[in-house]
N, C-alpha and C positions, 0 to 999 in steps of 0.2 A: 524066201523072203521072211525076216522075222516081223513081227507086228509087235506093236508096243501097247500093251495091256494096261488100259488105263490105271484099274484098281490096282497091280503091282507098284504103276511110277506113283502114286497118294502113298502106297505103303511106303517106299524104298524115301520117299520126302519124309515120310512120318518121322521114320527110324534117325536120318540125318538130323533133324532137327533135336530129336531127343536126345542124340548124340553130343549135337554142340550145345545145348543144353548142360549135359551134364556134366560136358569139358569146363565150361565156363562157370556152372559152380563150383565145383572144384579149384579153379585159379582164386574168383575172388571173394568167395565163400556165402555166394547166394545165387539166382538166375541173372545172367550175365544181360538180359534186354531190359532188365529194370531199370527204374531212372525217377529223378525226381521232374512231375512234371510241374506243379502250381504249388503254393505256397501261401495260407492267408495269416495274419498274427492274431494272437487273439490278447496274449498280452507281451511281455518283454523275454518270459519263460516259455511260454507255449503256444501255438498255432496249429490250423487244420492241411496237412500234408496230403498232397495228392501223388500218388506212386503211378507211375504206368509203365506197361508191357506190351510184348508183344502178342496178340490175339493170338497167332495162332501156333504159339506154345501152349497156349491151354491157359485157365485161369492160376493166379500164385495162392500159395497156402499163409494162414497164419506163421506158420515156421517161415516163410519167404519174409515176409514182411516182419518179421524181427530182427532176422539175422542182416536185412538189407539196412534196416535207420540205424542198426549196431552200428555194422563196417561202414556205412558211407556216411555216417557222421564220428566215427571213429570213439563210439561210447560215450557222446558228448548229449545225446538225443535218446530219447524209451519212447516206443508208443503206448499208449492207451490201447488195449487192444478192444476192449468193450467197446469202446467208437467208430470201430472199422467196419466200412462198408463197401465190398466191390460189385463194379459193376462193369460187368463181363462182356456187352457190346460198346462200351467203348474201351476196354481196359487197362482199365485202372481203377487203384482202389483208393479210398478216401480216409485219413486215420486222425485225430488227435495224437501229438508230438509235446514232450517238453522236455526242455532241458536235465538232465543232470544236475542237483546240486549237492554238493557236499555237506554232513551233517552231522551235528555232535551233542553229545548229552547237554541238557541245560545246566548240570554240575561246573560245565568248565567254565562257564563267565566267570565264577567265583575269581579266575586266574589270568583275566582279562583287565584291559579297561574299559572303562564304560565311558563313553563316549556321547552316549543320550541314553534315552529310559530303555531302547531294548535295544539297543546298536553296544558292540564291546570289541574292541580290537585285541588280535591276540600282535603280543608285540614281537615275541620270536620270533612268526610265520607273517606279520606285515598283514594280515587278512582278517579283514572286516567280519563277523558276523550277528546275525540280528535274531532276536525272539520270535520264534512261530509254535504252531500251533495245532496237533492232530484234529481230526473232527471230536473225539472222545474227551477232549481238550487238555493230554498231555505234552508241554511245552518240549521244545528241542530249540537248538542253536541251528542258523541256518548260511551257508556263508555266501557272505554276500559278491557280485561279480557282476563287470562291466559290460561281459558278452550281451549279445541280442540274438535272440534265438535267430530272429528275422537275417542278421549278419552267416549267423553259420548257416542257414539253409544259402543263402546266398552264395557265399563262396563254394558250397558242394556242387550248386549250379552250373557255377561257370564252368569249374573242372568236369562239368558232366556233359559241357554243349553239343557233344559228338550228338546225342540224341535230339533230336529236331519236334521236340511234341506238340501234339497240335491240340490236349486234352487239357483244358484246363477247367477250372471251378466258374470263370465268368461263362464261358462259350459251348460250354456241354453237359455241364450239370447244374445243378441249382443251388446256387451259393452255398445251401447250408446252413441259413439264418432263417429258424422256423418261427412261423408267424405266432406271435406272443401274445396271452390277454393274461390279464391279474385273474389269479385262481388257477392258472394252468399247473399240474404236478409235469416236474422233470426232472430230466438229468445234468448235470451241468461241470463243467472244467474249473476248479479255484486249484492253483497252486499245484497245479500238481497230482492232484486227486479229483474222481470220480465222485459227483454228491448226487443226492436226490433234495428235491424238497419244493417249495409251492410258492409261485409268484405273486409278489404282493404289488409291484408297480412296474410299470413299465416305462422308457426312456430313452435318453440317450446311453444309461444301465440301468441292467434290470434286478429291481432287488428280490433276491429269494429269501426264502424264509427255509432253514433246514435242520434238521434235530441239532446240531453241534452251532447257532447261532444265526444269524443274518448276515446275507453277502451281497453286497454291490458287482456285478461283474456286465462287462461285455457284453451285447446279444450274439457276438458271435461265439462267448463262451459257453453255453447252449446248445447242447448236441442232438436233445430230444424231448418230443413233447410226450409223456406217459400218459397223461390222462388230460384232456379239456377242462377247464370249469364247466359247471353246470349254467352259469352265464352264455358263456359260448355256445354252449350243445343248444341252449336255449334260443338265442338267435339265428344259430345256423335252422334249427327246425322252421321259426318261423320265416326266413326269408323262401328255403324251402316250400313249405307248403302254401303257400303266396304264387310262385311260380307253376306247382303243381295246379292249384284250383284255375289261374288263368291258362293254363295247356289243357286242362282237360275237363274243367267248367263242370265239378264236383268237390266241392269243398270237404264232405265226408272221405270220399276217396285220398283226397290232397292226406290230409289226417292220420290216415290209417299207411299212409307209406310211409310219413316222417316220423308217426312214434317208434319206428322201429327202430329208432337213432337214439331212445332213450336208454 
């Protein structure tokens, strides 16, 4: 009578999986159980993409998660890779996304028309493009387009619904929208690029302040809080040791736990 050895049948599963695993990168040229699960916009170019897999292929790599926004938006979509955050007991990983735009030396409006102060239509190619802007603030042409990021994640959706995922951004992680005060240093999504710089207001947008100028943007375009104001550290101590002296009815005590927050 043979017995069946547990740890062989885990190994002999292990091998299988890694096998079709690396059958199905190879067809579509990334891990075959990826999938887009949630989707939030953050503006008309870029939003925060939620990726999921399957657990128990093992967590995906940076290399996964390029070569998958490549092909399953078919080069239309980069991520931010700085932004990306996985998390391995539910998995899936969380990434800033923006579109693609095409781009051209600020030279060639000369061969344009101008159409408003930084809009110029090329008339050969029918295509709008507008004045922008590096952080260092060397101008470029940028062309303009009716897509919605929102639209193409969409339609990669639908074509992907064979995946049934239950991970999303409302229901299992935390949105994403970190909580905001004036003075906070972060990091932040405008256009396309990765900024730093120091919140001056907060709103329905939040204005930052950053070496290349002032931006209005989203608080869902806010990826990370770097540093607190020292307003905030300030209050978070005092609510803190408020609560300390009333648990343990030493005010000194309360004190000496919460400076260590400065």
């Amino acid at each position: 009578m043979i017995r069946n050895d547990p740890n062989s049948l885990v190994n002999a599963r292990s091998r299988m999986l890694d096998n079709l695993n690396l059958k199905m990168a190879q067809t579509v040229g990334h891990r075959g159980d990826m999938h887009v699960a949630d989707f939030k916009s953050i503006d008309q170019n870029g939003g925060h993409l939620l990726i999921g897999y399957e657990r128990s292929l093992g967590p995906i790599t940076s290399q996964d998660v390029t070569a998958f926004v490549s092909r399953a938006f078919s080069g239309q979509l980069v991520p931010v890779m700085q932004t990306a955050k996985q998390y391995k007991a539910e998995g899936c990983v969380a990434v800033v996304v923006h579109r693609t735009v095409p781009t051209r030396k600020i030279e060639d409006k000369n061969n344009m028309l101008a159409v408003a102060n930084t809009m110029f239509l090329d008339q050969q190619m029918g295509d709008t493009w507008e004045v922008k802007a590096q952080p260092d603030g060397t101008k470029y042409l940028a062309r303009i387009s009716k897509d919605n990021i929102a639209d193409i994640v969409g339609e990669r959706r639908r074509r992907m619904s064979v995946h049934a995922s239950t991970v999303t951004f409302g229901n299992t992680l935390s949105a994403g929208v970190p909580n905001l005060n004036s003075g906070d240093q972060v990091r932040f999504y405008d256009s396309g690029q990765l900024l730093e710089g120091r919140v001056q207001s907060v709103g329905d947008e939040v204005k930052i302040i950053a070496a290349s100028g002032t931006f209005s943007v989203a608080p869902e375009a806010v990826v990370e809080i770097l540093q607190v104001s020292p307003e905030t550290l300030k209050n978070i101590q005092s609510h803190l040791q408020e609560y300390f002296t009333d648990a343990y009815g030493f005010e000194n005590y309360a004190k000496e736990l919460t400076d260590s927050l400065a």
